[in-house]
N, C-alpha and C positions, 0 to 999 in steps of 0.2 A: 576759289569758291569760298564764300563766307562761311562761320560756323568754326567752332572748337572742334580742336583733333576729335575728342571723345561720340561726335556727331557722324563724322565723315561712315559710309560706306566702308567694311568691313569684306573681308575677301567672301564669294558667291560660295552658297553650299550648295543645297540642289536650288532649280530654275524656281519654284512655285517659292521658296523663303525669298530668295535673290529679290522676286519682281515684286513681293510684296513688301521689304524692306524700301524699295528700291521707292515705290510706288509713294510708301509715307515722308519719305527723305523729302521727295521731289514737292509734296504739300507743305512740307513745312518749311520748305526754303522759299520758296512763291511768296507764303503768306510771310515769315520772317525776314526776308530779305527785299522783297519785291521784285525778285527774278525770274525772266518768262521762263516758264515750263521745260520749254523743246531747252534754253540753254544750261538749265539744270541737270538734264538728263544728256547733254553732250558732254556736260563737263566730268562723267561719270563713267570712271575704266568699265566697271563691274557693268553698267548698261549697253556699255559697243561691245562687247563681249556674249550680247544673249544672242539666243537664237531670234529670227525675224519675228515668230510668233508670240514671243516671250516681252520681247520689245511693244510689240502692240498691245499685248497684257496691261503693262505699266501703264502705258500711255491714257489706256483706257480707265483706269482702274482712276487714274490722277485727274484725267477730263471728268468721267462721274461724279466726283466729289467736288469740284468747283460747278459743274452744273447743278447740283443738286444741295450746296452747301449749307441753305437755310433751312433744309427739310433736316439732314441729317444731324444738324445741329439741334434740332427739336428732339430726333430720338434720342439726342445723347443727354440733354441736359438732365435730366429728372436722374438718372444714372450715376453722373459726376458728381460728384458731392465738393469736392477739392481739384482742379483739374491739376494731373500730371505735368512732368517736364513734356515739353514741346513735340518732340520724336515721338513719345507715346501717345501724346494726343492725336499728333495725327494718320498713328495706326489706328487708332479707333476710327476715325472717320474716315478713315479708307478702308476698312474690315466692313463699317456699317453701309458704303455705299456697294459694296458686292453685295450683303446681305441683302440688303432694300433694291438695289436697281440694276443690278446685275445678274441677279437669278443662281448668285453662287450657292449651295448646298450652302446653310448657318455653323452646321458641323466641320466644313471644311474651313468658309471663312475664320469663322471662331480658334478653330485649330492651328491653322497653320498663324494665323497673328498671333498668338500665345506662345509659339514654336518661335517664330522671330524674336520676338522678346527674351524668351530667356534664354538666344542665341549669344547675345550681347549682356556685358558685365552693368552696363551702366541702366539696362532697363529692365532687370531678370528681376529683379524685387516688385514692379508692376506686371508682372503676367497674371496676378490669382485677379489684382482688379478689373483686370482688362476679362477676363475669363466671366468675370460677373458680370459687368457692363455690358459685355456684348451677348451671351445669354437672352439679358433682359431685352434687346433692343432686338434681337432675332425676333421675342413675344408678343413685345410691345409696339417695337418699332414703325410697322407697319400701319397703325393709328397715327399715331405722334406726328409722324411725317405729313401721313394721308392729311393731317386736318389743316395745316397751313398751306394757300396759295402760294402757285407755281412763283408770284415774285418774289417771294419771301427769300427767295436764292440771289437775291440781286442788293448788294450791300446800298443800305438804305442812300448816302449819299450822289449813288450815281442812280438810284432811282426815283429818288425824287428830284434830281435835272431831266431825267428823261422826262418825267411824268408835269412840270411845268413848260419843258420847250413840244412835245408832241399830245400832249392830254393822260390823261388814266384811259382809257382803253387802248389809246398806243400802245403804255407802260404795260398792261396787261399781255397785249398780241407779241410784245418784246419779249417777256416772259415764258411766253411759251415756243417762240423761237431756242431759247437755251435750251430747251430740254430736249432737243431732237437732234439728230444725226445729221451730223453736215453733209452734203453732197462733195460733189468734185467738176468743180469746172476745168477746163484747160482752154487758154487762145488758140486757134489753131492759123498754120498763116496761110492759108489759103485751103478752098473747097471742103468749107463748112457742111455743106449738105453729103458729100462724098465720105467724109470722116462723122457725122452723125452715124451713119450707118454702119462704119467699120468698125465704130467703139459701141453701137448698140446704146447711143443717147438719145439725149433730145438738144436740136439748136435751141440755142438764147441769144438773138440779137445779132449781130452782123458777122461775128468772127467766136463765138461761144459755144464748145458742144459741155452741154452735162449729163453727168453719170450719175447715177443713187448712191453709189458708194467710195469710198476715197481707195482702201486698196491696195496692194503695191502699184505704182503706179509705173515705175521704170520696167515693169511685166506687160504692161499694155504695147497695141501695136500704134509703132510711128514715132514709138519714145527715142528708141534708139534711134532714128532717121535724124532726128527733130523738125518731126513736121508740126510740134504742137510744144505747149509748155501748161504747166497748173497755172491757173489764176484769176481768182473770185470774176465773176462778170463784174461785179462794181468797181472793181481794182482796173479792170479795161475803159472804164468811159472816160478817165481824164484824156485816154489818146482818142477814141471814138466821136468827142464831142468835135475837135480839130478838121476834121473831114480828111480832104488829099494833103498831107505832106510832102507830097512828095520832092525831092530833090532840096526841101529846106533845110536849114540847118537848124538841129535843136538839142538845147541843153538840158537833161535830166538831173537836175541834184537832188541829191540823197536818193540817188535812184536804185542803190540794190532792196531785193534781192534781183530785179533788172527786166521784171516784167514789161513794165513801160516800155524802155530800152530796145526789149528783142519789137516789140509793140511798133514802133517806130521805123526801126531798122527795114520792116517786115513789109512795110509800106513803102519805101525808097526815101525815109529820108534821110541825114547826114547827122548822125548821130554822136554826140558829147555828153557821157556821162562822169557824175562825180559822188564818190561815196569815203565818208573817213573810216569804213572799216577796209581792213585789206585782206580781215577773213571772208566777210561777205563778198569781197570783189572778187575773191578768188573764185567763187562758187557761179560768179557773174560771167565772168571769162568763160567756165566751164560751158556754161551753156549757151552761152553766144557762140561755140565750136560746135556742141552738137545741135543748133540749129543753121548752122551756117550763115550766120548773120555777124555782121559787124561792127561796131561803134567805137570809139577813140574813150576811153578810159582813165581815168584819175583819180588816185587815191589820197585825197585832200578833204581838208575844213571848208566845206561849202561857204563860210564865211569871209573863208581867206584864199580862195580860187583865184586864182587873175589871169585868164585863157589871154593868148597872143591877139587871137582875136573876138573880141568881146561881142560885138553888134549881134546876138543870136536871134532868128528870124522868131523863136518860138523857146521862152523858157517855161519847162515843166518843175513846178515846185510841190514834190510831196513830200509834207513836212513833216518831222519828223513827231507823233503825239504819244496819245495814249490811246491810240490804239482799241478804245471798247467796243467800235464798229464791227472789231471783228469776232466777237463772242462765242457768235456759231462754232468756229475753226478753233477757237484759241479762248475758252470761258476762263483762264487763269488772268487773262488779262481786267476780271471784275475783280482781282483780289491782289494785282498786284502795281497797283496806280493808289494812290492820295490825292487829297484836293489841294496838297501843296506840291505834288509832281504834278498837276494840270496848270497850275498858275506858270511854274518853271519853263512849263514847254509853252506858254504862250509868250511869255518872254523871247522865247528862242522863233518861233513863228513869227514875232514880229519883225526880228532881229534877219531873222531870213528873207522873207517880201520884202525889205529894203535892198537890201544884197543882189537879190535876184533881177529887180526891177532895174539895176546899174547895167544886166547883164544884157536886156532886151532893147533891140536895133528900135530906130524911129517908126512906127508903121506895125512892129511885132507885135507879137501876144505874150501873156501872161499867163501860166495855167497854177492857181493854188487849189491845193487836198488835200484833205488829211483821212483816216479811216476812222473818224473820232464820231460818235455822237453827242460829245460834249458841248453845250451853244457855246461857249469861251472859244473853243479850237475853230467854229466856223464866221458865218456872218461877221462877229464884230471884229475880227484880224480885219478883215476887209473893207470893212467900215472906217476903219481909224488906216487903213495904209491908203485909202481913195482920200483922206480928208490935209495927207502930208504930201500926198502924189499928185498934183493936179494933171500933170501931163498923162495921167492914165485914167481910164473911164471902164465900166462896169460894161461888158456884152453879153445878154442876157442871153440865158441857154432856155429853151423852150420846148425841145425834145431833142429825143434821142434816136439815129435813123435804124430801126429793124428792131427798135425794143418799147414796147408798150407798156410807160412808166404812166400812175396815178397822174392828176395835173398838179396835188400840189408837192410833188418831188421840182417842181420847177420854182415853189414860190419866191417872190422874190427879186428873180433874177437868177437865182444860183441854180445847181443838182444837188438836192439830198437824198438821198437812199436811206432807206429803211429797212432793217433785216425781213418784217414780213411783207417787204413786194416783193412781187412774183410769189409768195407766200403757196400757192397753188402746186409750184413748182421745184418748189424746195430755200423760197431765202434768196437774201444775196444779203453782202457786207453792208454795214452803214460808211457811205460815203458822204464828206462835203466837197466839192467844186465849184469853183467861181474863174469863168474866162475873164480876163483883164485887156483890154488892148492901151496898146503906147501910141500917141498921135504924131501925127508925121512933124516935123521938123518945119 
């Protein structure tokens, strides 16, 4: 984990300093390091150590303030006169997003962040500031915030790509997607309408039940069976758009955490997955046992893969981005990407469709995707790999069977997904997709 020993987590006193320590660490290494959330807080003894509840504490505490982060930063400015070292800054904006949007008691917020601070040696000299600051932003707070739009939370760089590739009232309706409660979908592999009813959802689309709430989830029934797995409906259409699989052979790269994978499996096809972490494979394994599904496994550079037998009927490429699609689930990801980590990863997406396209039989398909809303991560990859590729052409996706998508999520040729479709019904991720086929021989 990056950061100076003097930064690191300090052993837990009671659970209410712990989560809120816990909670500021986790914003300030997002924002200073550009590290997702959930593996800040794996990387963190004192966090696998809480109780289940105490865990979702943080969780929450650390989601608010990246949802809310342009608001909060409005209650704090007038405040700040000089900003603090890093850590203290961002106990204040994790103290001011319980005050403003968590409904914590200002006396407790206030209290117990002040309590943290002069827990530790290196930040006990900011408690009397922090003790005024937030005070005032208990008083004030609830203006300051109030008066700026819901996109104010949305760092201007990726919201002004949104707002030139989809318009300003997209950028707007985008905006007010972050600010709500994600739902919970799960695949399930068979008798959707059967499991609607046993989880108390609603279907989405061919193989999609969702819930209102995320939840423990391994508490639900069928987890343990695995008659189901989590995973966004839009995270499901790169396999959905493909139709019957069945009996084909196909290759997933960079395919954990292995949705796709079980996706495939679950259908009858013949299944090759590749991922270069071997922590996330592991976790791939896992759940390929408790759904009883199986696919052939490798823990390789997608780049540098070279299967015995290459011809694969169907290769799936989700590549690896930045991830802003997924915002609803994961708003750390508006804070922990650059416009120089979006150029980097299109390097590497292009460097991958090349790769991939070696891997796919005469006649096969191609599937690229990324969860990106960024126009760089979609269309033009595709653009410039059809203009080096001739032997591969563009098959236009037009719909989606059992899901009732806008027309122009089809523009194009391609699938794009938009957080607020299905908006009615809670969202779904920003997805691109673009089917490719390779002609015969």
């Amino acid at each position: 984990m990056a950061g100076t020993p003097k930064d690191k987590i300090s052993k837990p006193d009671n659970g209410s300093l712990t989560s809120r320590r816990l909670a500021a660490f986790a914003v300030k290494e997002v924002i200073e390091n550009r590290t997702a959330l959930e593996q800040v807080l794996a990387d963190q003894a004192d966090y696998r150590a809480l109780e289940g509840r105490d865990r979702a504490f943080v969780r929450l505490i650390a989601a608010t303030t990246f949802r809310r982060m342009g608001q909060i930063e409005a209650s704090l400015k007038p405040f700040v006169k000089k900003k603090p070292p890093k850590l203290v800054y961002a106990a204040l904006q994790t103290a001011a997003a319980q005050i403003l949007y968590l409904g914590t008691p200002p006396h407790a917020a206030v209290g117990e962040t002040v309590a943290m601070l002069k827990s530790r040696g290196s930040s006990k000299g900011f408690a009397n500031m922090a003790n005024a600051v937030l005070r005032r932003v208990a008083e004030q707070g609830p203006a300051l915030s109030g008066a700026l739009p819901p996109k104010a939370n949305i760092p201007g760089w990726i919201r002004g790509g949104w707002e030139r590739e989809f318009g300003r009232h997209a950028g707007r309706k985008l905006a007010a997607q972050l600010m709500r409660d994600p739902v919970l979908d799960v695949t399930v592999k068979s008798d959707v309408s059967g499991w609607t009813e046993k989880l108390g959802g609603q279907a989405i689309g061919a193989s999609t039940v969702r819930l209102d709430k995320i939840g423990d989830v391994t508490a639900l029934e069928g987890f343990k069976e695995g008659e189901w797995w989590a995973q966004d409906v839009a995270a499901s259409l790169p396999v959905q758009i493909l139709g019957d699989v069945k009996g084909k052979r196909v290759l997933d790269l960079c395919g954990a955490p292995g949705g796709k994978s079980m996706q495939l499996a679950a259908k009858g096809a013949i299944v090759t997955m590749v991922d270069r972490s071997e922590h996330r494979l592991k976790r791939v394994s896992q759940n390929l046992k408790r759904t009883h599904l199986s696919a052939e496994i490798h823990c390789a550079d997608a780049l540098e893969f070279e299967p015995d037998i290459a011809d694969f009927d169907i290769v799936l490429l989700d590549a690896p981005c930045s991830a802003t699609g997924t915002f609803r689930r994961h708003p750390d990801v508006l804070y922990n990407k650059s416009p120089k980590d979006v150029a980097n990863l299109v390097r590497l997406q292009d460097k991958l469709l090349a790769k991939a396209a070696t891997l796919v039989r005469p006649g096969g398909q191609l599937v690229y995707c990324t969860c990106s809303l960024q126009t760089d991560e979609g269309h033009p990859r595709i653009t410039k790999f059809l203009q080096s590729m001739p032997e591969f052409r563009l098959i236009p996706l037009l719909a989606v069977p059992s899901l009732d998508l806008p027309e122009i999520a089809f523009s194009g040729g391609y699938l794009r997904s938009i957080p607020y479709f299905l908006e009615e019904k809670g969202g779904m991720d920003g997805f691109f997709i673009a089917l490719l086929g390779r002609k015969d021989r």
